[in-house]
N, C-alpha and C positions, 0 to 999 in steps of 0.2 A: 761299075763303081762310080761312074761320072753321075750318072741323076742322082745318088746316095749321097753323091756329097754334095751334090749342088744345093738338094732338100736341105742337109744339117746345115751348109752355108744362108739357107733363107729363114731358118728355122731362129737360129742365132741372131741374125738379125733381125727379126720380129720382134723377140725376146727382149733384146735389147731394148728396142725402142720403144714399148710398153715399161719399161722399167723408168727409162730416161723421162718420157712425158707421161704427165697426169693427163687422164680423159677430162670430155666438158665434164660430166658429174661431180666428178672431183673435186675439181677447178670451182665451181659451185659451190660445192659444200664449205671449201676451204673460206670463199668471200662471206660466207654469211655470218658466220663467228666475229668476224671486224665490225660488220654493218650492223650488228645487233650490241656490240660492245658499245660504237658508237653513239647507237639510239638513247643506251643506258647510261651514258655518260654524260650524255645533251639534255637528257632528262633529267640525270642529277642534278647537273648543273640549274637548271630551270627551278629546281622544286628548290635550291639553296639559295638559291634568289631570291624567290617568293618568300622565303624563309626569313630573309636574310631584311627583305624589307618589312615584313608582318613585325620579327622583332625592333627593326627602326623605330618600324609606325606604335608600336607599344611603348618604345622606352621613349619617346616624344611624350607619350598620353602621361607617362608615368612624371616627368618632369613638372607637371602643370596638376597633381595633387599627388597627394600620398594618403595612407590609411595609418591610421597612427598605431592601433591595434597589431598588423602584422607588423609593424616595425619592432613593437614590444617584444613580440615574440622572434624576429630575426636580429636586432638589434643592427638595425641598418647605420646608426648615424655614427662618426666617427669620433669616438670616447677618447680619453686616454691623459692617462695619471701624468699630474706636473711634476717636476721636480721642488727640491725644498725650496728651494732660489725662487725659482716660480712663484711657488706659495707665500711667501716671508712677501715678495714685492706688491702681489695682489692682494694682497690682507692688508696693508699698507695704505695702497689705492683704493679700496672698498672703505677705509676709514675717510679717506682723505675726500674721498665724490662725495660723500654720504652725508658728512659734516661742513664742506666747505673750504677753500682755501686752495693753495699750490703745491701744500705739505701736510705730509698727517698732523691735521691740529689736537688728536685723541690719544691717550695713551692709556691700554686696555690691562690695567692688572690683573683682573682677578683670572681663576684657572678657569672658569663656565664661561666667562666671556671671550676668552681666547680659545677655548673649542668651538664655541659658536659663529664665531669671525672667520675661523681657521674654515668650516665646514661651507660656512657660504662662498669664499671663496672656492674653496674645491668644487662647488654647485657650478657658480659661474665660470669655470674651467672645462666642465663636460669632464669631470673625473669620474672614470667607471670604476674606482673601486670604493666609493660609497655606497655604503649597505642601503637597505631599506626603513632601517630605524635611521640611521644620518636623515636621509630623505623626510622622514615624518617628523622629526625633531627640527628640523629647517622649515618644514611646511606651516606647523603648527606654533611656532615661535616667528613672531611679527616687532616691528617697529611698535612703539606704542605712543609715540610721541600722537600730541593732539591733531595738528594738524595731518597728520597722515592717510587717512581716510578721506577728506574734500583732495587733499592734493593728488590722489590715483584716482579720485573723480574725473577731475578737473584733466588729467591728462589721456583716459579714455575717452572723457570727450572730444577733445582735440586732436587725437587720432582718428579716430571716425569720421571728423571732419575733413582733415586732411585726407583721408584712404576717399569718401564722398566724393571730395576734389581732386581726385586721381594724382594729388601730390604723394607719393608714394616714400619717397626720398624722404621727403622732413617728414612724415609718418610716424615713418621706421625711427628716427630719432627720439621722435616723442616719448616713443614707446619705451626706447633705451633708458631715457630719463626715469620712466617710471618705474624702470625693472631697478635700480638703481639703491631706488629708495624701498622695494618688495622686490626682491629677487625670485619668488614663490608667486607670483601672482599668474594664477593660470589665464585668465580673461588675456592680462596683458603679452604674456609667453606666446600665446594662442596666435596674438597679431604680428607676433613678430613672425612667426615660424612663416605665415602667409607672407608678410613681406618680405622677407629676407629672399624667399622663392622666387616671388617675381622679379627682386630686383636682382639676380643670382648672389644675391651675398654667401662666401664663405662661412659665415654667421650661422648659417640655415642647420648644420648638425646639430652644433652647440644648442641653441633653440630647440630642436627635436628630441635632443639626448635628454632637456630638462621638461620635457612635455610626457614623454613617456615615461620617464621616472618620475615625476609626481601623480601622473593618472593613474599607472601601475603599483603604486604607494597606496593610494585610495581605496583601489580595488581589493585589496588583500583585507583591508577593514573589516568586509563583510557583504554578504550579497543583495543587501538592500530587503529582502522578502517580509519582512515584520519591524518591528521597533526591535526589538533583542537582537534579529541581526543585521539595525542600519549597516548604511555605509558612510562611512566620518569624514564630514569636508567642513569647509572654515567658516562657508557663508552658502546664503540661498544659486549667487551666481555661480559658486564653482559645483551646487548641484544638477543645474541645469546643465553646466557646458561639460560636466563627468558624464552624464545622461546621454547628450547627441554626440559627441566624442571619441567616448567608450563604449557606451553601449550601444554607438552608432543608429537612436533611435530619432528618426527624421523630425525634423520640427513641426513641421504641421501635425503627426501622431503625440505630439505633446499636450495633451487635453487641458490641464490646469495643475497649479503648483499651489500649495497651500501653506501654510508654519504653524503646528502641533504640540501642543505641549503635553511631556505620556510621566509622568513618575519623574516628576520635578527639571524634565529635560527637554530641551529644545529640539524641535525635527523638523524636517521639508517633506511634506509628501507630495512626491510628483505623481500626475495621474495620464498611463496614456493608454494609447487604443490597442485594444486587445489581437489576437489573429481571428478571433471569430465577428461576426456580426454583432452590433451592439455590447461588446463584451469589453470591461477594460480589467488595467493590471496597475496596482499602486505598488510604488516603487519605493522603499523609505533609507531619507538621510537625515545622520544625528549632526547638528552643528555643536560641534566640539569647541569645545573653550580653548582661547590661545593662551598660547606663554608666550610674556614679555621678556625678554633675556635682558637683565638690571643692567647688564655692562654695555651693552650698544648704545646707550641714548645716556650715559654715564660721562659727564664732561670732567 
C-alpha cells in the first residue's frame, strides 16, 4: 500500500504544479499579444503625427491663399444677419462717409432709396440673408455722380502703388476709401480680400463673403458660350477678373479680349486657349447698363 500511495502522493503533486506554472511556451505566447499591441500602438501614434503635421503643413499652405470657387460652394466665410439697431446705425454711417461731414448731412425719403441704402448696408455687414436678386440690384445700381469713375481710378492706382511698395497697411486703406464710395467694386474687393489676409485682418471674411456673392451673382447670368447666353458684368475689368477668378482660367491662357457690338448691345469677348493644340474658346460677356438709384446722390 505504501508505493500506492507514495505514487498518488507524487502524482498530485506533479498535477499541481503544472496547473500553478505556465510552461516557457506559454509564457511566450502570453508576451507576444503585448509587444505586438505595443508596435500597433507606436505605430499609431507615428502615422497620427505624420498626420497631424501633413494637416499643420496644409492648414499653413491654406492660410496664405484661398480658392474663391470652393468657398462658394462651402461658404467658408463668416456671414451673419445684423440686427435692426445695427442696420438703422450703418445706413446712417454709409450716408454719412459717402457724403461727408461727422453726421448724416442726407436725409433719404423716398421708399427705392431707403431699400437701396438699407441693402448696401447689409452688403457691407456680410448679411447671408441677402438673396441673389439684392446682390444683382446692388451690383448693377452704382453712384452716378461725375466724378466717380477718375476717383476709383485714382484710388486703384494708388493701391498698387502702395501694395508695389509693400506698404500694405495704408493700401488696405485706400482701398477701404474706395469701397466706400462703390461697395460692388470687384477689382477693388479683390484687393482687399488679399490684403486683409496678409495683414490678418478680421476684415478678411467680410471681404470674401462679398467676393463670392457678387462672383456667384454673375455666374448664374449665363455661361458665357454665345451672345444669347453672355454672362452680365458692369465693365470690360470685372469680365476679365470673373474670367481668372471664377473660371480660374490663368492669365497667361488669356489670348485677347475684344468689345462687340451684336443686336444693338454691348459685349467683351474674351478669347483663350483651348485644351487642344492651336485651338481656342471665346467666352462672351454682355456689359449691362447700370442703374443709378435717384435717392443716393439726392441732397
Amino acid at each position: 500500500m505504501r508505493p500506492i500511495h507514495s505514487k498518488i502522493t507524487l502524482l498530485l503533486a506533479a498535477l499541481s504544479l503544472s496547473l500553478s506554472v505556465p510552461s516557457i511556451g506559454e509564457a511566450r505566447s502570453r508576451k507576444k499579444p503585448t509587444t505586438s499591441t505595443s508596435k500597433k500602438a507606436s505605430s499609431k501614434s507615428s502615422k497620427s503625427k505624420s498626420s497631424a503635421k501633413s494637416s499643420h503643413s496644409s492648414s499653413r499652405r491654406g492660410r496664405h491663399s484661398y480658392n474663391i470657387r470652393s468657398r462658394a460652394r462651402g461658404r467658408y466665410y463668416a456671414a451673419q444677419a445684423p440686427s435692426e439697431e445695427q442696420l438703422e446705425k450703418m445706413r446712417q454711417d454709409s450716408i454719412r462717409l459717402r457724403t461727408g461731414g461727422t453726421a448724416p448731412v442726407q436725409k433719404v425719403s423716398e421708399k427705392s432709396a431707403q431699400s437701396n441704402e438699407l441693402l448696401t448696408t447689409r452688403f457691407r455687414r456680410a448679411d447671408s440673408t441677402l438673396s441673389r436678386a439684392d446682390i444683382r440690384e446692388l451690383y448693377f445700381s452704382v453712384d452716378g455722380r461725375e466724378d466717380t469713375a477718375p476717383f476709383l481710378s485714382k484710388i486703384e492706382a494708388e493701391a498698387d502703388r502702395l501694395i508695389e511698395g509693400k506698404n500694405f497697411t495704408e493700401a488696405l486703406k485706400a482701398v477701404q476709401q474706395g469701397l466706400w464710395r462703390n461697395p460692388t467694386h470687384i477689382g477693388l474687393i479683390k484687393r482687399a480680400c488679399d490684403l486683409s489676409l496678409h495683414l490678418k485682418s478680421s476684415r478678411f471674411n467680410v471681404y470674401m463673403y462679398q467676393l463670392v456673392e457678387l462672383l456667384s451673382m454673375i455666374a448664374h447670368t449665363g455661361d458665357g458660350s454665345s451672345f444669347d447666353k453672355a454672362i452680365q458684368v458692369r465693365s470690360l475689368d470685372d469680365a476679365l477678373l470673373f474670367e481668372q477668378h471664377w473660371n480660374e482660367t490663368p492669365r497667361e491662357e488669356i489670348l485677347s479680349s475684344r468689345e462687340q457690338t451684336n443686336k444693338g448691345k454691348d459685349y467683351v469677348v474674351v478669347e483663350i486657349q483651348g485644351s487642344g493644340k492651336g485651338k481656342t474658346q471665346q467666352h462672351y460677356y454682355l456689359i449691362q447698363p447700370t442703374l443709378t438709384p435717384s435717392a443716393t446722390t439726392k441732397k
